[in-house]
C-alpha positions as CSV (number, residue, x, y, z in Angstrom):
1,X,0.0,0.0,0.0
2,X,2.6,2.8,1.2
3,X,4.2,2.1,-2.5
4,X,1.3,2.4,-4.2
5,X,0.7,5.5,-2.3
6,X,4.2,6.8,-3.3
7,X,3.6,6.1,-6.7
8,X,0.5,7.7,-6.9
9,X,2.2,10.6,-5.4
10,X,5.4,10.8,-8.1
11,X,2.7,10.3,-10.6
12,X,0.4,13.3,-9.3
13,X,3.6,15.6,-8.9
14,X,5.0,15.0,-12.4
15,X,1.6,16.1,-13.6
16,X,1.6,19.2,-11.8
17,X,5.3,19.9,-12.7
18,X,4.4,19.1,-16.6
19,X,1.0,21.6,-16.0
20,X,3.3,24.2,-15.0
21,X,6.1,23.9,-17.5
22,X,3.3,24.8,-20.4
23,X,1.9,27.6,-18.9
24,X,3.2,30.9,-20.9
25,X,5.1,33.3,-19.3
26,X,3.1,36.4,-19.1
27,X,5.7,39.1,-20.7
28,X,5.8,36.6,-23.8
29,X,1.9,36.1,-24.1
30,X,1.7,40.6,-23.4
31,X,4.3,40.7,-26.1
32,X,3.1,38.5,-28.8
33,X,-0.7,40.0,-28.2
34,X,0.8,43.5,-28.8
35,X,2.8,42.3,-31.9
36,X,-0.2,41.1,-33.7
37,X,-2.5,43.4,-32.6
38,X,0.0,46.1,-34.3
39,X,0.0,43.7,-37.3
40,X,-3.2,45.2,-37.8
41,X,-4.4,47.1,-41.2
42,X,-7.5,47.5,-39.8
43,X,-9.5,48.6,-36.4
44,X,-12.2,50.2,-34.2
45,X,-11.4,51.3,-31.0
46,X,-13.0,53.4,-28.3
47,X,-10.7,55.4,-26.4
48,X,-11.8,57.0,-22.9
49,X,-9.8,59.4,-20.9
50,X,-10.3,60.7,-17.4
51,X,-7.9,63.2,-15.9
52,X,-7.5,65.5,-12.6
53,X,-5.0,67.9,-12.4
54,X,-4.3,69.8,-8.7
55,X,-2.9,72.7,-7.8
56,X,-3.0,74.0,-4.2
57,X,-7.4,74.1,-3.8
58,X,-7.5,73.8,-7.6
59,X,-8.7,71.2,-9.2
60,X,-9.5,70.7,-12.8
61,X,-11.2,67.8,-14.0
62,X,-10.7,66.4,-17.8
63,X,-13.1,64.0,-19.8
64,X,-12.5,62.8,-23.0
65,X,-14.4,60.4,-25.1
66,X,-13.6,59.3,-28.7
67,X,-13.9,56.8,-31.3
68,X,-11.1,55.5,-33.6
69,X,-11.7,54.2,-37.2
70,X,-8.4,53.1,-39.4
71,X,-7.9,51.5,-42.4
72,X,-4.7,50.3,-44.3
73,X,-2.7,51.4,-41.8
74,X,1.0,52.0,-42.9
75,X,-0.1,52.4,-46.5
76,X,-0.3,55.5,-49.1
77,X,-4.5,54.4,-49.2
78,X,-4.8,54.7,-45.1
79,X,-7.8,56.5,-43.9
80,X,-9.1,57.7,-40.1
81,X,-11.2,58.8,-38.7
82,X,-11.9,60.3,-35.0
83,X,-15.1,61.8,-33.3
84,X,-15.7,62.4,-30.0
85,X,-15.8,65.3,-27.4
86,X,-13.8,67.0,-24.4
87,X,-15.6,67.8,-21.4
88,X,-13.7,70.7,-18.9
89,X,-15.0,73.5,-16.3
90,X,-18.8,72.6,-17.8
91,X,-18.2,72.8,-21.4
92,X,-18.0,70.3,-23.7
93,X,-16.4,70.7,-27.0
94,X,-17.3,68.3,-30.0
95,X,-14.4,67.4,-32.3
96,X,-14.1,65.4,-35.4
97,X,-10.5,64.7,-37.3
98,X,-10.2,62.6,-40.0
99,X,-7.2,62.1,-42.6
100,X,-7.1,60.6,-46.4
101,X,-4.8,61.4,-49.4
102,X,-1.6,63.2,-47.2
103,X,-4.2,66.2,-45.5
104,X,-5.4,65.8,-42.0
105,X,-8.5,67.8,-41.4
106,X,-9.9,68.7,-38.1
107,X,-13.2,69.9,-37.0
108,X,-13.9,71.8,-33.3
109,X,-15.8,75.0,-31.8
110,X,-17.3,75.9,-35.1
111,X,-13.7,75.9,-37.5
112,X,-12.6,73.5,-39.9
113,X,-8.7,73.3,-41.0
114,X,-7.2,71.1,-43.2
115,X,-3.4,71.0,-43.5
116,X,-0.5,68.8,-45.2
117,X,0.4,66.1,-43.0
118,X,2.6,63.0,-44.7
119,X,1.8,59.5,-43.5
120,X,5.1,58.7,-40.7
121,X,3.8,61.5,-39.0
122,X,0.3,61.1,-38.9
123,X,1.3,57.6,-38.0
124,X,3.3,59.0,-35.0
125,X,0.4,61.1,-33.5
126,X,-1.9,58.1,-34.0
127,X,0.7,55.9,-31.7
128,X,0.9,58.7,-29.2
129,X,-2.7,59.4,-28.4
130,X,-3.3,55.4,-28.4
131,X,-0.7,54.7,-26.3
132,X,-2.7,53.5,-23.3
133,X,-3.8,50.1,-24.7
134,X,-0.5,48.6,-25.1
135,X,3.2,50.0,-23.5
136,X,6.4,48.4,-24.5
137,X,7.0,45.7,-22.4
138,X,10.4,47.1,-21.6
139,X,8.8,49.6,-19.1
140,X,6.4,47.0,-17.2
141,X,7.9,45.0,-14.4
142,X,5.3,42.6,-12.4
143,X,3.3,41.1,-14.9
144,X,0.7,39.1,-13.8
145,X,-1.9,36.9,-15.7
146,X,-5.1,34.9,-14.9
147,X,-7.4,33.3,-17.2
148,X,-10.7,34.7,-17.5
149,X,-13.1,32.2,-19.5
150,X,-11.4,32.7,-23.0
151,X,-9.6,35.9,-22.3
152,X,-6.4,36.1,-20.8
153,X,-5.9,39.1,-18.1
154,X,-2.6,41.1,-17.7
155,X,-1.9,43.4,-14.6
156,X,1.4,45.0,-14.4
157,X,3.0,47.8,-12.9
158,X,5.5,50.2,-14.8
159,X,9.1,50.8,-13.5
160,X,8.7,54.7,-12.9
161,X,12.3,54.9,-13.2
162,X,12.2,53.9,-17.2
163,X,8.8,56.1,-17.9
164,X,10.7,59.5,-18.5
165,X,12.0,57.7,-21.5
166,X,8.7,56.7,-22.3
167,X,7.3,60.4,-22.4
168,X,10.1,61.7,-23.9
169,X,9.0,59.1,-27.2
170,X,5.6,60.8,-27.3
171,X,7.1,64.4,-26.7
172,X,9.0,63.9,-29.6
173,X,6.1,62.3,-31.9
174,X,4.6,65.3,-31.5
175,X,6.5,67.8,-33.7
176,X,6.6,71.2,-32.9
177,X,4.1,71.0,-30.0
178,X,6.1,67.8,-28.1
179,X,9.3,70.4,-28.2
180,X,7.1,72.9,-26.0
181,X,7.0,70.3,-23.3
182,X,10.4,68.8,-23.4
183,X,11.3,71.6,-21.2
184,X,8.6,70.8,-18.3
185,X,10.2,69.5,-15.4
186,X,7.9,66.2,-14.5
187,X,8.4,63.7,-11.6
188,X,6.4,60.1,-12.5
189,X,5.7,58.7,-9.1
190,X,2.6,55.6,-10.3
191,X,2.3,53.6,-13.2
192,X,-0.3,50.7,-13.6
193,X,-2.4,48.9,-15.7
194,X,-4.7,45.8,-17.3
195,X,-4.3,44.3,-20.6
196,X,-7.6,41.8,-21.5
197,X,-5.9,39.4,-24.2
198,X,-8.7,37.5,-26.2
199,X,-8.1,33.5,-27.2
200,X,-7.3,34.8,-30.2
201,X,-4.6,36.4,-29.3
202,X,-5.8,40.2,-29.5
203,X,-5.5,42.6,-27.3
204,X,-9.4,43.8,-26.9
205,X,-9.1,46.4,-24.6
206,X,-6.5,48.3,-22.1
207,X,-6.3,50.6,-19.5
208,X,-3.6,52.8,-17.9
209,X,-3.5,54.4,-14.5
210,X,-1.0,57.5,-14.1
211,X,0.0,59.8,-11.3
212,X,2.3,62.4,-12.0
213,X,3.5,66.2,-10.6
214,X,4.8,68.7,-13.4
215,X,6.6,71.4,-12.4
216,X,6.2,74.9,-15.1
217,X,8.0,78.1,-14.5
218,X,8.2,77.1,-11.1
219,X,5.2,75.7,-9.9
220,X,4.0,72.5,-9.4
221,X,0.7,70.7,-10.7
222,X,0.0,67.3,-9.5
223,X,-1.7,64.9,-12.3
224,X,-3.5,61.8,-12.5
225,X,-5.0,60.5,-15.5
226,X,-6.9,57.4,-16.4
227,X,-7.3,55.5,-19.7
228,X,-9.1,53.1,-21.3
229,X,-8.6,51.9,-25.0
230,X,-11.7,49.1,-26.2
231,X,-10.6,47.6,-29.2
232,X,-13.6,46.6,-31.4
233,X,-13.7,43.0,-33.2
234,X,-9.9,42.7,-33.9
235,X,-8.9,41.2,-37.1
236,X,-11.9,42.4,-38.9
237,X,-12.2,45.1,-41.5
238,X,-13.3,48.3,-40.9
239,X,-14.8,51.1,-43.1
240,X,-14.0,54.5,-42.7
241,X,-16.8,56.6,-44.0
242,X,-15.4,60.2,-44.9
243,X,-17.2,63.2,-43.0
244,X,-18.3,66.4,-45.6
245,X,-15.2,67.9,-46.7
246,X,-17.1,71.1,-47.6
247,X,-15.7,74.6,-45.9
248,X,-12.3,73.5,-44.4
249,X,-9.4,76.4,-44.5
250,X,-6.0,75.4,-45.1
251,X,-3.7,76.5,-42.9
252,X,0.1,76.1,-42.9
253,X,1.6,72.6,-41.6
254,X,4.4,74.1,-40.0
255,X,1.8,76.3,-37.5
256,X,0.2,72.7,-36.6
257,X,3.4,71.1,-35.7
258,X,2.9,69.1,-38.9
């Protein structure tokens, strides 16, 4: 009996040792579900954006609610499309951008602009104002998954050490306007966030938690900001429907930071 017992025991422990060894690490599975979601010539997202920013008794609150159309991304035919609104100190401002054949044209409080915009850069703003569904993995540390019927969940934190590099990369996306902030004085004190991986192997949505004080001409305004990116039916194909182009003004790239 006691060997039959120890066998059953050897037997039961191999099992579990075999179950573990097949289990994914969770920086590979966040890796490979960021790589093909980036694979992507197509997608719908919806992209929410909560933010508070303190100074003294101050206190500012941000809202911003939008969503993303693209098609054939990274390609001379690549079209997008953006509508949503901004909501700060009780107003609420409706904006619509959208960008086709090398002009990106933007609609908000009652003007329309168009400009010259070439495709690397309006590919650059796109990355930077999606950013909050999926950060390199070089800047998380403590990943964690759990399974979740078919979806995979990822919680990590961010080393807050590495993230200065990180804005720096979306300052300098930004053209002309990232340069205006590249002299702010900023001191990144949280980073954390979720990462819902579907059993295909999409990311389908993210979110981003970040607390931060920036410090202009001397005085200090504490920040924290939350994000949430849905991304709708990955791998699909979207259509971008273009708004009325009727009535836009162009204006000069270079005063757009284009």
């Amino acid at each position: 009996m006691k060997k039959a017992c120890a066998f059953l025991l050897t037997a039961a422990m191999a099992v579990s040792m075999i179950g573990c060894g097949g289990k994914q690490d969770p920086k590979e599975m966040y890796d490979a579900a960021v790589k093909k979601s980036q694979e992507l010539t197509s997608m719908e997202m919806e992209y929410e954006m909560d933010m508070v920013m303190t100074q003294g008794d101050e206190k500012i609150d941000i809202s911003t609610a939008m969503n993303m159309k693209m098609d054939g991304i990274d390609t001379e035919n690549m079209r997008y499309l953006a509508e949503g609104t901004t909501t700060t100190m009780g107003q609420t401002i409706d904006t619509t951008m959208y960008y086709a054949d090398g002009y990106y044209y933007m609609e908000a409080m009652g003007q329309k602009i168009k400009y010259a915009m070439d495709l690397d850069k309006m590919m650059e703003q796109i990355k930077s104002s999606t950013g909050g569904g999926s950060m390199d993995s070089s800047y998380l540390k403590d990943i964690q998954a759990k399974q979740d019927g078919d979806n995979q969940i990822l919680t990590y934190t961010a080393d807050a050490s590495k993230m200065d590099e990180y804005v720096q990369e979306i300052f300098s996306s930004m053209g002309e306007m990232g340069s205006q902030l590249e002299g702010l004085s900023y001191n990144i004190k949280e980073v954390s966030g979720e990462s819902v991986i579907n059993k295909d192997g999409y990311v389908i949505s993210g979110t981003v938690k970040m607390v931060m004080d920036m410090t202009i001409e001397g005085e200090t305004i504490s920040m924290e900001a939350d994000t949430k990116i849905v991304y709708l039916n990955p791998g699909q194909t979207v259509e971008v429907t273009a708004p009325s182009l009727d009535g836009y003004t162009e204006v000069d790239a270079s005063l757009m930071g284009g």
